[in-house]
N, C-alpha and C positions, 0 to 999 in steps of 0.2 A: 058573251060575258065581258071581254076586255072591253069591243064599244060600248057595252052600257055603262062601265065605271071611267072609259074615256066620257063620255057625254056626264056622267056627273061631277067630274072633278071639271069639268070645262065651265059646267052651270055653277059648281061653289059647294054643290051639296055636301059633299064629302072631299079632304087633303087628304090626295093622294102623292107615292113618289116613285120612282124607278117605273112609269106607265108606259106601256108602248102606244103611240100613237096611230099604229096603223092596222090594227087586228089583222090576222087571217079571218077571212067571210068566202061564203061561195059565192057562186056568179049571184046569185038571188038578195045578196046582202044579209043573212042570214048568220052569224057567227061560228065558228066552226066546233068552240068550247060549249057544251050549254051545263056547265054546273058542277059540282064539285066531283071530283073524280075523272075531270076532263084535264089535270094539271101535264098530263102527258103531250096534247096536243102541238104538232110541231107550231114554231111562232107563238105558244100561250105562256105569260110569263102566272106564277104561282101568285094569289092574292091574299095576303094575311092580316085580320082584322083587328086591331090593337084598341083594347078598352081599357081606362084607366078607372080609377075609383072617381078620381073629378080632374078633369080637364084643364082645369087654371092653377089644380097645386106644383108651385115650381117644384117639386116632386115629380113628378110624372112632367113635367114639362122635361128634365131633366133625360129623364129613363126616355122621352119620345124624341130626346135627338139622338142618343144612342140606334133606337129604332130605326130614324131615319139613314143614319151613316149606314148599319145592316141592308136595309133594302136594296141602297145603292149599289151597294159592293155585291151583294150577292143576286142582282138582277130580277126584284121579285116588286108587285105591287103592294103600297100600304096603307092602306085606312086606318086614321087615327081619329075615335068618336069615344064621348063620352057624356056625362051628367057634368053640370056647372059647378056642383056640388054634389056629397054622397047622396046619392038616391038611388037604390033597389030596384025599383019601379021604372027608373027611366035607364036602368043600364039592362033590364028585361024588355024595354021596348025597343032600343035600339038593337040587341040580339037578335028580335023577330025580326028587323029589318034587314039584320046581314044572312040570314034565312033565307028570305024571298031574293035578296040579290045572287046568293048562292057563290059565298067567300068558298075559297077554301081552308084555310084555319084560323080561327077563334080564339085569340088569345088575350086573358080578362083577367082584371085587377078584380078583384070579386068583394065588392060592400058587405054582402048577407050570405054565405054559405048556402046556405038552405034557399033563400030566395031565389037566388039565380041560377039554381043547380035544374029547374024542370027546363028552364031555356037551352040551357048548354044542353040537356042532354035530348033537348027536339032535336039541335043540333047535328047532334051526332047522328041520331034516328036517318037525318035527312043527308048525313056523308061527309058532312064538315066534321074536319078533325078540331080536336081541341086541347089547348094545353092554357095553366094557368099561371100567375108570374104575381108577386108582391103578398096578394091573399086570396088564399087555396079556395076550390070549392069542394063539393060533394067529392071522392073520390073515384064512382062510377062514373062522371060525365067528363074526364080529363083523361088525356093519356100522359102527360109529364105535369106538374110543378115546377116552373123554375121558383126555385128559393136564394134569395138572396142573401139570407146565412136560418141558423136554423132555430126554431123557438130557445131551444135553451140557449145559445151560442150570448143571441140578444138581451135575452133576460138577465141571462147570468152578468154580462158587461154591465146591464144599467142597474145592476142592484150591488154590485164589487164596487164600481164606479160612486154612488151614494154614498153605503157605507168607507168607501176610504176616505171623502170630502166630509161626512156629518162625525164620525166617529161609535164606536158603539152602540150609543142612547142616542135618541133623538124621533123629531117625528117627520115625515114628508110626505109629498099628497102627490097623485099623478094625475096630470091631462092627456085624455085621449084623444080620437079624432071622433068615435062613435059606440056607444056599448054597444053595437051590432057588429064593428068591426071583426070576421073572424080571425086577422092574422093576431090583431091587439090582443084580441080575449085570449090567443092562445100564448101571446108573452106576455099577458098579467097575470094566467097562473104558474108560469116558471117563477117570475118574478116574486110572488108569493111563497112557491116552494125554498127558493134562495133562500128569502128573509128568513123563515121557518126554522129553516137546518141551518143556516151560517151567522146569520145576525138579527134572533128572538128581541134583543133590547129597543130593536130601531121598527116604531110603529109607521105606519099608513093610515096617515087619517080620515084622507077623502080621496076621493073618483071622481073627475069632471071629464064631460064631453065637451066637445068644442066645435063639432061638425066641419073638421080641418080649416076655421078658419083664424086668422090672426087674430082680427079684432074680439071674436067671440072668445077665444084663450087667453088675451089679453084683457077680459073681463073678470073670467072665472079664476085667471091668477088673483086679479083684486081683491077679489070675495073670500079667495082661500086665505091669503094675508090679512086680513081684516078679521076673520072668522078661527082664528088658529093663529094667537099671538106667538108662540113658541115654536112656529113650523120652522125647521129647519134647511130643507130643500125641496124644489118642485123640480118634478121628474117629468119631462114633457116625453111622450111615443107617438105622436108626429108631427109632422115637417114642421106648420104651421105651427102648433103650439109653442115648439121652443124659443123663436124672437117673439111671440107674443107676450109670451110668461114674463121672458126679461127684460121685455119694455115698465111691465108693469113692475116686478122689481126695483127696478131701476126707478120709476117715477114716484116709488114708495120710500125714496132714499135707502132702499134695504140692500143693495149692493156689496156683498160679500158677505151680508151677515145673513141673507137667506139664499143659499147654493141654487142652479139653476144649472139642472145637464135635461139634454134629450135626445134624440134621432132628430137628426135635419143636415141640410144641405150647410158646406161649409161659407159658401157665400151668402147665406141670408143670414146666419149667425157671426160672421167674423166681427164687426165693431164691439157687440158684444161679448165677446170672447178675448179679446185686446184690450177692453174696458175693467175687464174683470166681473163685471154679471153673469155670462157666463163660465162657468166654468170649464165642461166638456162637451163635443158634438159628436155624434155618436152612428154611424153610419157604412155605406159600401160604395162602390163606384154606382150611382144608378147609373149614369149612360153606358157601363159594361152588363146591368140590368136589363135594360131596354133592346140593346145589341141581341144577348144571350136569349131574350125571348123569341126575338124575329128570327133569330138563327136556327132555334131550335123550332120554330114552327114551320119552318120553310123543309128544314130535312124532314120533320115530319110528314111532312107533305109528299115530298119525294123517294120516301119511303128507305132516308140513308141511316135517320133514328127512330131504333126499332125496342120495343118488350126485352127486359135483360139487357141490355149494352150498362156497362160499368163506366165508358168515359163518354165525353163527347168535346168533338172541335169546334172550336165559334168561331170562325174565319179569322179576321185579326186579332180579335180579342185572346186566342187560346186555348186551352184545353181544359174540360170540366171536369168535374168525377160527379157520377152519378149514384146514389143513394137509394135503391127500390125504386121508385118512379119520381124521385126528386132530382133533380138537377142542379148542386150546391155552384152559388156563386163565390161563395168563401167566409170569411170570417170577419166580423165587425170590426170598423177601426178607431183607434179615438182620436178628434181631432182637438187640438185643445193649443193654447197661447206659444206652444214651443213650435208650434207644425204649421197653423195654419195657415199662413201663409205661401204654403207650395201646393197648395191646392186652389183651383180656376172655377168648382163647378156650384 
């Protein structure tokens, strides 16, 4: 197993990091690991396969250097593959391929709950453990969730967050990445609960998808400004959308007169944020995301996190509290024109 993921990171196929170059084999060339459940084997370093929802969101590019620093430190192999964009389909096809290679843990930003839950759970069928990280799957084919704060934690921030910038009344539309997203759809119905019970006066006029990308949010902001003279604020929940939104703001001369918060990194957002478009950036460490998953899949693997444990240790990063089979990373933060600036990521 190690020379076959040696000979593919050697050909390109897959980035790989922390790889031993020289496997244990027997006299015959023959490798001495053959599959998952071999992570015991003396000289076999653990192999953990890292899927993001889409592979060019500085999002996840983010969370995959956290990844990277993890593996290092903690001496384990890492594949990081994904879709270019969100796709279902191709983060099920790539699944069957770390199958056949016979990873040992499985750890997956998950696009379609449902979609990609018969994969993970061949997965499992066939000995690869599994854990999930950003958005959950089925809850039969995982053994942990790293969550990186919890649906309401988020929802509740982006909807406190609105109503203290729009004020009582008013109206605002949110951009998402996908209406298939299951982490989103579960903070657009906290979000909805919020407004309900705390702030009935302040409507939600529309929903756009934006397929996580800039340009496409940065369209669908257009349309909602043009379409909803009186919108108040656009609430972007992810990366991408929130400098898309407030490009187009900003190119609508509407800068400050229509509010612009969302989830995203604080370096795609800071001009905007010092400009005053946007408002607030609304987020967690993801490289102590990315860390916290390879950590937590690597002790899975080795059998040090187990059913019931109440904490858990990420190496430098800290110590967790675990939640039933969630593994909390902590609490959203906001970044906004007082702060941002001491933040690099």
């Amino acid at each position: 197993m190690s020379r076959l993921l040696t000979l593919l990171a050697c050909t390109g196929l897959f980035w790989l990091t922390g790889c031993d170059s020289s496997p244990t084999s027997t006299p015959g060339g023959t490798s001495t690991s053959s599959g998952p459940g071999a992570s015991s084997a003396p000289g076999r370093r653990i192999t953990v396969a890292l899927m993001p929802k889409s592979k060019g969101n500085a999002y996840f590019v983010s969370c995959k250097n956290g990844a990277e620093r993890a593996a290092k430190e903690l001496g384990i192999e890492l594949i990081f593959d994904g879709p270019t964009t969100p796709d279902p389909a191709k983060q099920n096809e790539i699944i069957e391929n770390w199958i056949t290679l016979g990873v040992d843990v499985i750890a997956a930003a998950c696009e379609n709950r449902d979609g990609i839950s018969t994969a993970l759970r061949k997965a499992r069928e066939k000995g690869i453990k599994v854990v999930t990280y950003d958005s959950d799957a089925q809850t039969d084919v995982r053994s942990f969730f790293v969550n990186q704060a919890t649906p309401e934690g988020i929802a509740h921030t982006l909807m406190d967050e609105a109503a203290r910038l729009v004020g009582p009344t008013g109206e605002f539309a949110i951009i998402t990445a996908s209406l298939t997203a299951a982490n989103m759809n579960e903070w657009l119905k906290h979000i909805e609960a919020r407004r309900v019970a705390q702030y009935p006066n302040l409507k939600m006029v529309a929903l756009r998808p934006c397929d996580d990308l800039k340009d496409k949010a940065q369209a669908e902001a257009t349309t909602l400004l043009s379409a909803y003279p009186q919108l108040n604020l656009i609430m972007a929940i992810c990366s991408p959308a929130v400098p898309g939104a407030a490009e187009a703001v900003k190119q609508a001369g509407k800068s400050g007169k229509v509010k612009v918060i969302g989830l995203g990194l604080p370096s795609e957002n800071r001009r905007y944020v010092k400009d005053g478009t946007t408002e607030s950036v609304i987020l967690w460490k993801t490289e102590d995301l990315g860390y916290l998953t390879v950590a937590a899949a690597k002790a899975l693997a080795d059998g040090s996190l187990k059913s019931g444990d109440k904490s858990f240790r990420a190496g430098a990063v800290g110590e967790f509290q675990i939640v039933g089979d969630h593994i909390l990373l902590g609490k959203p933060f906001i970044f906004n024109k007082s702060n941002i600036d001491q933040f690099d990521f």
